[in-house]
N, C-alpha and C positions, 0 to 999 in steps of 0.2 A: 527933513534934512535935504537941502537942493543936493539935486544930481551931480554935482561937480567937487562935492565937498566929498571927500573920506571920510571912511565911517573909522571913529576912533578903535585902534588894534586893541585885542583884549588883553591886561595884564596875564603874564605867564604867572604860575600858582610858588609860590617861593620854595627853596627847597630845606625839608623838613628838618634837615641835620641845622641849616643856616636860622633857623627860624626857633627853634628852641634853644641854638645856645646863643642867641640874642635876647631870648626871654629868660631863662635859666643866668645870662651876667647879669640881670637886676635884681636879683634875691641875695638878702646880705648872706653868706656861707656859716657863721662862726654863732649867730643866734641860732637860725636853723637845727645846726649838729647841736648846741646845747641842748634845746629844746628837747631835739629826738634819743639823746644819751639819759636824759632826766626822766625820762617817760617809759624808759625800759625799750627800745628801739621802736618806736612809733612816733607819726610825722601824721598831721592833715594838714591839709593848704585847701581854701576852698575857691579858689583863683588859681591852678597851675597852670592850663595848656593854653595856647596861645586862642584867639577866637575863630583863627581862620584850619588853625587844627581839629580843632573840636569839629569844625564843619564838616570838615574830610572824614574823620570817621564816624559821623551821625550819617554821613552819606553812605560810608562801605556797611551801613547796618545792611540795608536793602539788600544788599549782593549776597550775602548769607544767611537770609531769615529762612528761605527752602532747605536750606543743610543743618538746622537746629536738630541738635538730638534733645528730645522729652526724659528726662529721669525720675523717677519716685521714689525714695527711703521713705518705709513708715516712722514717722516721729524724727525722724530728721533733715531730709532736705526734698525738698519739690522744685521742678524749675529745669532750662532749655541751656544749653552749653553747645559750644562750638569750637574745635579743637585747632591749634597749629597749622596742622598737613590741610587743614579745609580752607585756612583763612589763605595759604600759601599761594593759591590758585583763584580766590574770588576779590581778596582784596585785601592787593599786595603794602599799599599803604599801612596796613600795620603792621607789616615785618620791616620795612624802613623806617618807622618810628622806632620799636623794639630795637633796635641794631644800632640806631642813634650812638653815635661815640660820645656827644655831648651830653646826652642823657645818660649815660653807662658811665662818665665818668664824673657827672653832678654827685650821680646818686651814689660811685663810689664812696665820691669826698663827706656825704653826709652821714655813711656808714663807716667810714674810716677802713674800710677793704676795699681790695680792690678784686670789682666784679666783671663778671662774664657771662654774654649768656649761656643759655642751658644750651645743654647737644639738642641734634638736630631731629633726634628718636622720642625727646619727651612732646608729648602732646599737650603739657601743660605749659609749655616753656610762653605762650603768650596765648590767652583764651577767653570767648567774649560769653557771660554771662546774659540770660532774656528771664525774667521774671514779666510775665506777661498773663496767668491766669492769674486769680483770686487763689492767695492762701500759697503762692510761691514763695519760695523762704528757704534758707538754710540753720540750723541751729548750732550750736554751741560744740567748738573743733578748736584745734591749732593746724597751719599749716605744713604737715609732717613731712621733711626732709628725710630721701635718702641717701641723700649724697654726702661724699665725705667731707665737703665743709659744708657751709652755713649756705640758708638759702632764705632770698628775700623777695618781698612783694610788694611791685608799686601799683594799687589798686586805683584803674580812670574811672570815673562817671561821664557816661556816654547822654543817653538820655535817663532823666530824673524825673515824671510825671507823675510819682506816687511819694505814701508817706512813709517807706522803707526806712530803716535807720539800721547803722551799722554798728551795734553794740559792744561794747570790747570790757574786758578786766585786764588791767594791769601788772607786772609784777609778779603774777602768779605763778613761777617758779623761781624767783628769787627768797632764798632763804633768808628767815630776819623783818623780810620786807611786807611792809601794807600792802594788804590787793584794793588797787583803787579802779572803781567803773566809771565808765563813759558810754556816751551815746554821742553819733554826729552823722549827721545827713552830709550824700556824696556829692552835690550837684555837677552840672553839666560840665565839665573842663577844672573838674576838682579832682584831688588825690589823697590817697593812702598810703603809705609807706611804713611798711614793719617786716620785723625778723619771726615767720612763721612758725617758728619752735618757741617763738615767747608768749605769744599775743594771743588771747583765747578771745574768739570773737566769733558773732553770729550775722543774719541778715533778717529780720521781724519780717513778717507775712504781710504779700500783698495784698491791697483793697480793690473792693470791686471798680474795674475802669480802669485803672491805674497801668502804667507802664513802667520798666527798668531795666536800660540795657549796661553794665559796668563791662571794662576791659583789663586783663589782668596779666600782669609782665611777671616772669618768675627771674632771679640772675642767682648766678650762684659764685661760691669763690674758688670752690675745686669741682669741675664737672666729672669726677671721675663717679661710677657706682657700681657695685656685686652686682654682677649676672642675675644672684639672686633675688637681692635688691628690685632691681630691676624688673625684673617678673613680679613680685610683688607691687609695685609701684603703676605699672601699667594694668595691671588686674585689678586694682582700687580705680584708677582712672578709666576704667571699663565701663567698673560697676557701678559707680556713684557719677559720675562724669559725662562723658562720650559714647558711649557703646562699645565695644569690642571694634567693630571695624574700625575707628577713628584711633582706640588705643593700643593698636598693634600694629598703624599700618608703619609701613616703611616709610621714611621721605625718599622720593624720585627725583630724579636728575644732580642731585648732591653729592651722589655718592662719586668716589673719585674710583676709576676703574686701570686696569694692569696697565695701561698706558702710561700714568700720573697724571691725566688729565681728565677733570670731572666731563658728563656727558651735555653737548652743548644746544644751541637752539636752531643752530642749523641741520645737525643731525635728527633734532626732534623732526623736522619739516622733510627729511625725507624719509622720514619713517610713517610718518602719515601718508605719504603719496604711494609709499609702498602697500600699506594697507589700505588705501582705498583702490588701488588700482585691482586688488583681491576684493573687497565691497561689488564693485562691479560686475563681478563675474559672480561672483556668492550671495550679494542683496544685502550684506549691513547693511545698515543707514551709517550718515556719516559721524552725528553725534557716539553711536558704540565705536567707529573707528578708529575715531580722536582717542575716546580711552583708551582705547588696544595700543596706542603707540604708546601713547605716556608708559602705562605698564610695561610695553616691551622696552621701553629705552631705561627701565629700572633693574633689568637685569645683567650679572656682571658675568664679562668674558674671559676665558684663559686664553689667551697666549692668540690664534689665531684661529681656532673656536667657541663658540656661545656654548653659555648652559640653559637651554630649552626647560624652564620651568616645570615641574612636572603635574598640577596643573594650569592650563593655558586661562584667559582672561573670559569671567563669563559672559562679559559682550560681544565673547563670539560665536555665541553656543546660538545666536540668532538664523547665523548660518546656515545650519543644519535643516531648513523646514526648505530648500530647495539646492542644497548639495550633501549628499552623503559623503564629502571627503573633506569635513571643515575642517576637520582638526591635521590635519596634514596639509592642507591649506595656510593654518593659522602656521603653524610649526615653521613652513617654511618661510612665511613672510615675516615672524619672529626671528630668525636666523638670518638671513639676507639683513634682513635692518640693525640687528646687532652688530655683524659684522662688517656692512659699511661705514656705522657708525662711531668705529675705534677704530676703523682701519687710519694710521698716518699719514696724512695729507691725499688721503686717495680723492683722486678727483673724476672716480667712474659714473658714467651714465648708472643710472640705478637697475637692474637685473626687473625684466619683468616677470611678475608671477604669471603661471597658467596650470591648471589643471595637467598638463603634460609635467609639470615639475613636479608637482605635487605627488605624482604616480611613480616616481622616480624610486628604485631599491632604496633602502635606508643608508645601503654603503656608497651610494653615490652622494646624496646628500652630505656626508661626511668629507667627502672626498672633495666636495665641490668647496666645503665652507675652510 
């Protein structure tokens, strides 16, 4: 290309709400709902997502394949899961998809409810499936809701390089009614869509070689559920799913705190400069830093004191191999960054930490915050 010529700008990437419901107005609406009412609430399409969506997230696979948890049921499921709270932070592209209005309200119309997604505490509310050894498989389940209404699942096929098939029986708790089977492969930018309390379906074991990553949207019609519930729901999602860490943790920065206003990204940033300016003196690195603020900006404030955790973040326990006073350390750069961070409209230079503060009576600390 001569030197005088401009190099053509590069298209910007379209935006994702604009993009499926320009794909989603060419599907006639009124065959579709037939089809998925006939079928006892189940829908394939093996054409949904658009080609330039599909790309996006066969790209955010990369960004999460280090955060895969490994599960094993005997005689029932084998295979790598990735939960919400993971995807929320490595690859945000799918929670702008999930949140899609245009999607949330296609798939109402096809349901004839109107959906919502799940709160912000289920870890399955949108989760990416990795069958990647030989003999990864899930067997024969319904999608058990416990929530007080109905809860539905639009299953994507990300990448499809194996002979996996998604098995399903029909009908089978329709009283009266025929249980009729099927089989139908997910390809790459295809979908699933059924009422998980209806639809008994499995995932056949993978072959040697072979790859399969699906992605999976949960919406529900009333997100309310028992405490109890609840705990149960998360405790399956533990054991069979995520691991514990992933399905207990909290979502950060969402939460809305005494102020009414949730915690933002500018206080995130000075809550890391507060903790690194403690790094310095104490030796984190700055990757455990980074965590110690997210966690600390996860904690909520009364009134015009913090609640210091009662225990502190274990990326900080690094600390400790060249100061014996990490944890009053940590305490107080958790407190300072709390409290800057809901203070209204404070527009203070940020308090430096030093080992002098840290030695500080406990009733000064209080007094200070």
């Amino acid at each position: 290309m001569p030197a005088d010529v401009a190099a053509p700008a590069p298209q910007a990437q379209p935006d994702v709400n604009q993009a499926l419901a320009a794909r989603l107005g060419g599907f006639g609406m009124q065959p579709l709902r037939r089809e998925f009412a006939q079928r006892g609430a189940f829908l394939h399409m093996r054409d949904f997502l658009t080609p330039e969506i599909t790309t996006q997230l066969i790209a955010a696979v990369e960004s999460v394949k280090a955060s895969v948890y490994r599960n094993y049921l005997p005689g029932h499921k084998q295979g790598g899961c990735v939960s919400r709270h993971v995807m929320d932070g490595l690859a945000p592209v799918i929670a702008e998809l999930y949140r899609s209005a245009a999607l949330i309200d296609w798939l109402g119309q096809l349901a004839g409810k109107r959906l919502q997604v799940s709160p912000p505490k289920d870890p399955h509310a949108y989760a990416r499936y990795f069958y990647t050894l030989p003999g990864d498989h899930i067997g024969w389940h319904y999608d058990t809701s416990y929530y007080v209404g109905r809860r539905y699942t639009l299953l994507l096929g990300i990448i499809d390089d194996s002979s996996c098939r998604l098995d399903y029986e029909l009908h089978t708790r329709e009283k009266g009614a025929a249980v009729v089977p099927g089989s139908v492969l997910i390809p790459s930018g295809g979908m699933v869509f059924f009422d998980g309390d209806k639809l008994r379906h499995r995932i056949t074991p993978l072959g040697a070689g072979e790859v399969r990553v699906s992605l999976a949207f949960e919406y529900v019609t009333d997100p309310r559920m028992h405490p109890y519930w609840r705990l149960i729901s998360n405790m399956k999602d533990s054991v069979a799913y995520f691991g514990f860490r992933q399905g207990f943790r909290r979502p950060a920065l969402t939460r809305p705190v005494r102020g009414g206003s949730p915690h933002s990204l500018p206080a995130m940033s000075r809550a890391t400069a507060l903790i690194c300016r403690m790094r310095k003196r104490c030796g984190i690195c700055c990757r455990s830093a980074a965590r110690a603020s997210k966690l600390a900006m996860s904690w909520e404030p009364r009134g015009s004191r913090s609640i210091i955790p009662k225990t502190l973040p274990a990326q900080l326990r690094t600390c400790s191999r060249c100061c014996s006073r990490w944890r009053e350390c940590a305490s107080e750069a958790c407190r300072v960054t709390v409290r800057r961070a809901t203070a209204a409209g404070a527009a203070q230079r940020p308090a430096r930490i030093s080992h002098a503060n840290a030695q500080r009576p406990a009733g000064a600390h209080r007094a200070a915050s």
